[in-house]
C-alpha atoms as a printed R data frame, in Angstrom:
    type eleno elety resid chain resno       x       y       z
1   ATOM     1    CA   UNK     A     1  -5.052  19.591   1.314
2   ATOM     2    CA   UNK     A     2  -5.661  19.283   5.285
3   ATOM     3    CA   UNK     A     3  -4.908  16.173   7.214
4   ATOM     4    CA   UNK     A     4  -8.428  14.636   7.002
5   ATOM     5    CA   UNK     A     5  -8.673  15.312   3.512
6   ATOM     6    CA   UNK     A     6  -5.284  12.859   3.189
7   ATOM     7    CA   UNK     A     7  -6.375  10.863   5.592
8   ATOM     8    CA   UNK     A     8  -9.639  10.581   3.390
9   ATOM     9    CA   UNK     A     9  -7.887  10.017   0.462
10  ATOM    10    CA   UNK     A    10  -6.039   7.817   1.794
11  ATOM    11    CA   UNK     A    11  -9.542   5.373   2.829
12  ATOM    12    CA   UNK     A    12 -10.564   5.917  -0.928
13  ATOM    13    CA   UNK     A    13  -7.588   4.565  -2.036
14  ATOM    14    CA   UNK     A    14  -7.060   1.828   0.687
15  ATOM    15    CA   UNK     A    15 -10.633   0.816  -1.046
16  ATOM    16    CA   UNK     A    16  -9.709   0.838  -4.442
17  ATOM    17    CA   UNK     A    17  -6.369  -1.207  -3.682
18  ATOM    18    CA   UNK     A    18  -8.756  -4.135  -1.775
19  ATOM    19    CA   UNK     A    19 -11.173  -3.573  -5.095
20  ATOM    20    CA   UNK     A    20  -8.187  -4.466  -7.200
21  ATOM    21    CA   UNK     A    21  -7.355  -7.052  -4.798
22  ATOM    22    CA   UNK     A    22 -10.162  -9.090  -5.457
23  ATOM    23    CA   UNK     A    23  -9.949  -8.880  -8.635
24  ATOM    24    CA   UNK     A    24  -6.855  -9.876  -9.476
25  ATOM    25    CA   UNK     A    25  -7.508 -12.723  -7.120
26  ATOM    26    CA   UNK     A    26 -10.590 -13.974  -9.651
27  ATOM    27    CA   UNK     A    27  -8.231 -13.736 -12.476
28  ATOM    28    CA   UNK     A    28  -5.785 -16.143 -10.854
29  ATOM    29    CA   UNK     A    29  -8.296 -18.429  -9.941
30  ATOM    30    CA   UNK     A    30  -9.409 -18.251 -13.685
31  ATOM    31    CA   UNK     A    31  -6.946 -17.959 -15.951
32  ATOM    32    CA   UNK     A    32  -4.132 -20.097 -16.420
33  ATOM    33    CA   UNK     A    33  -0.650 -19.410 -15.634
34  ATOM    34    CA   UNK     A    34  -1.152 -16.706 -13.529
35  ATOM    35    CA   UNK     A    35   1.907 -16.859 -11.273
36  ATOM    36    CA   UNK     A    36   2.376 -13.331 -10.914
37  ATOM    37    CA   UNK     A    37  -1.667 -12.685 -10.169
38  ATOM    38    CA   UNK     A    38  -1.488 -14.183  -6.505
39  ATOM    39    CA   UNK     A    39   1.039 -12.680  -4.974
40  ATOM    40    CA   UNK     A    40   0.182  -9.332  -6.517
41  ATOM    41    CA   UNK     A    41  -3.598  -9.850  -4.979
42  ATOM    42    CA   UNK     A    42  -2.195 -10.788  -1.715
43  ATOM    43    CA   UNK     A    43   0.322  -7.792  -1.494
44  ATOM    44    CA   UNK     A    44  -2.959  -5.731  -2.443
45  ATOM    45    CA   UNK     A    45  -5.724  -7.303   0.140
46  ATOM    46    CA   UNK     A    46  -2.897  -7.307   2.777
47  ATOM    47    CA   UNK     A    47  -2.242  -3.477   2.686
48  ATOM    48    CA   UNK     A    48  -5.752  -2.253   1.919
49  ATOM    49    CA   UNK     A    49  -7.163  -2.938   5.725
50  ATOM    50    CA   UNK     A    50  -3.199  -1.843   7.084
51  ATOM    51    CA   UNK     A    51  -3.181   1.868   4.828
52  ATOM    52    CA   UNK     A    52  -6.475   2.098   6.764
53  ATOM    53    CA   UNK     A    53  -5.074   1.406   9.875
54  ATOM    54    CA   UNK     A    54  -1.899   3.574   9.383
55  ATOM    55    CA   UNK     A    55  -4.741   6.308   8.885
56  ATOM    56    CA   UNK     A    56  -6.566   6.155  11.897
57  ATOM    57    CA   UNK     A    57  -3.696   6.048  13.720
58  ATOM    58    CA   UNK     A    58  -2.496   8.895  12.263
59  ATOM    59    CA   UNK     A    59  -6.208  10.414  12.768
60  ATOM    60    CA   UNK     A    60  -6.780   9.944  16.223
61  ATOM    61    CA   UNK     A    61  -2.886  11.223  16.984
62  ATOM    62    CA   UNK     A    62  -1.675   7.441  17.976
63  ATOM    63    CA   UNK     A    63   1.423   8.091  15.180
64  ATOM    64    CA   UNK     A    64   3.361  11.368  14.818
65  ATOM    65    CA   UNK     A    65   1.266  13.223  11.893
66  ATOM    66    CA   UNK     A    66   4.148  14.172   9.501
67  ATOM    67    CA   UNK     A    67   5.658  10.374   9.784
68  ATOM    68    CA   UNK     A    68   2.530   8.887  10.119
69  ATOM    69    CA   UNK     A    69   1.031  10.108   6.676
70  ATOM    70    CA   UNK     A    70   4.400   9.732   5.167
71  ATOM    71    CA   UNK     A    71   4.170   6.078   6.103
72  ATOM    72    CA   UNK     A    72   0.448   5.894   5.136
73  ATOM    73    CA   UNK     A    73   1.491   7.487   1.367
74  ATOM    74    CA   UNK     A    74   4.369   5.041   1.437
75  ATOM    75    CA   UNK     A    75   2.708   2.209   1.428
76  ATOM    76    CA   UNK     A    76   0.019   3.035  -1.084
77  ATOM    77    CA   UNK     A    77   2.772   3.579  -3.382
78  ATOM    78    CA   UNK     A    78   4.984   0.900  -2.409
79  ATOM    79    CA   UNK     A    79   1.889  -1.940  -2.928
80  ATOM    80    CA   UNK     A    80   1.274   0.010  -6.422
81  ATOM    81    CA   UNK     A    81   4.253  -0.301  -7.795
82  ATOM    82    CA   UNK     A    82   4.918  -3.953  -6.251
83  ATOM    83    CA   UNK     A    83   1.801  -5.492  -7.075
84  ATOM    84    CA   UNK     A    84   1.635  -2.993 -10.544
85  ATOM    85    CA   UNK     A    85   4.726  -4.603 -11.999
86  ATOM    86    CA   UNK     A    86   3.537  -7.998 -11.095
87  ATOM    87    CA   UNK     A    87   0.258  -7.530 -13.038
88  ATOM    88    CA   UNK     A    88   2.043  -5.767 -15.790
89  ATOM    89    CA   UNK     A    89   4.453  -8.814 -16.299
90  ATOM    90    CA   UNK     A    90   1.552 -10.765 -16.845
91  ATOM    91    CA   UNK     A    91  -0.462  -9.273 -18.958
92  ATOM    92    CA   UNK     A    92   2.196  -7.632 -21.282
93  ATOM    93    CA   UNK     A    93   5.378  -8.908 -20.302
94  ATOM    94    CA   UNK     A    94   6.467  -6.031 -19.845
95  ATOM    95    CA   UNK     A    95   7.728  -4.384 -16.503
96  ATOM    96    CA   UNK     A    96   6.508  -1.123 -15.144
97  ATOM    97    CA   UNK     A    97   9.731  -0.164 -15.010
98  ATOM    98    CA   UNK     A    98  13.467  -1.534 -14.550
99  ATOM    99    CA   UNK     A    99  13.421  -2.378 -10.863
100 ATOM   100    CA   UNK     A   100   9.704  -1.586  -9.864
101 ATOM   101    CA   UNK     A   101   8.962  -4.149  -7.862
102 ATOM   102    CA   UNK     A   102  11.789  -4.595  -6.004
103 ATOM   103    CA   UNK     A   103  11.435  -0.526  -5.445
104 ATOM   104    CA   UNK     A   104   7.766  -1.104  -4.244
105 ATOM   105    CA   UNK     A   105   8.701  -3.750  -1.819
106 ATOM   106    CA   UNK     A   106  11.723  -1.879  -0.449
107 ATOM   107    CA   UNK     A   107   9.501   1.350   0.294
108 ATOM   108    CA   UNK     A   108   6.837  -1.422   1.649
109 ATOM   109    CA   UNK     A   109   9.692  -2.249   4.154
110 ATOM   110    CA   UNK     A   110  10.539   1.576   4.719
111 ATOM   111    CA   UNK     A   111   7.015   2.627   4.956
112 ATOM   112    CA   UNK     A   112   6.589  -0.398   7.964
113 ATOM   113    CA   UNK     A   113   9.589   0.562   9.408
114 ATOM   114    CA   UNK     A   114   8.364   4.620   9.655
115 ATOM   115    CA   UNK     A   115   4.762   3.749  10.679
116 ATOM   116    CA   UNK     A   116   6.444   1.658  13.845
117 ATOM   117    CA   UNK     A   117   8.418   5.092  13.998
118 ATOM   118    CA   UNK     A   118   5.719   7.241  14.270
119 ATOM   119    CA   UNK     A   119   3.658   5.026  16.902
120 ATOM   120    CA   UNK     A   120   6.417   4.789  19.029
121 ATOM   121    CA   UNK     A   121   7.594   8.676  18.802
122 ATOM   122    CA   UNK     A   122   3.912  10.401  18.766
123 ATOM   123    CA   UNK     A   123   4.340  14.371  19.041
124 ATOM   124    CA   UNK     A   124   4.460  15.286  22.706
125 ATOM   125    CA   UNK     A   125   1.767  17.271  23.894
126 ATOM   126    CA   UNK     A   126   2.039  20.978  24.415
């Protein structure tokens, strides 16, 4: 796949994560005990706008390519599997995984932590 078809995929999904976002946001208005719901939502709506902002900067060369979509990829995982796990425990009480959120989060930290990388360290010119 070439860059702008990542970086398009990576729009598509930014707009399915706010989707989800919102929704998960109605259920914790509207359903009781839902704990888990509004922190998931806001890890969701919070990253939607920034994976497409990690894209265009990627796009338009502002972040190093390689490190930039690396960073843009991390994040859509890391906010799945955060956010995933919190959903999961509250519908089935069941975890995605041993250790998924707390594995989402951490590459949510990594995947910050490369984007500022890759902004800072663009690929010279030439």
């Amino acid at each position: 796949m070439t860059q702008n078809g990542l970086l398009r995929l990576a729009a598509v999904l930014a707009g399915l994560i706010g989707a989800f976002g919102v929704v998960l946001a109605a259920a914790a208005a509207h359903q009781g005990d839902a704990a888990r719901l509004g922190p998931a939502s806001n890890m969701l709506l919070f990253h939607a706008p920034a994976i497409i902002a990690a894209a265009l900067l990627t796009g338009h060369g502002i972040a190093q390519r390689h490190l930039g979509l690396t960073a843009t990829f991390g994040l859509i995982v890391g906010v799945a599997l955060f956010s995933g796990d919190l959903a999961m425990r509250h519908y089935s009480g069941n975890a995605l995984f041993p250790m998924a959120a707390p594995t989402g989060g951490t590459l949510l930290i990594l995947s910050w932590l490369l984007l500022a990388t890759a902004a800072a360290w663009p690929r010279r010119a030439g």
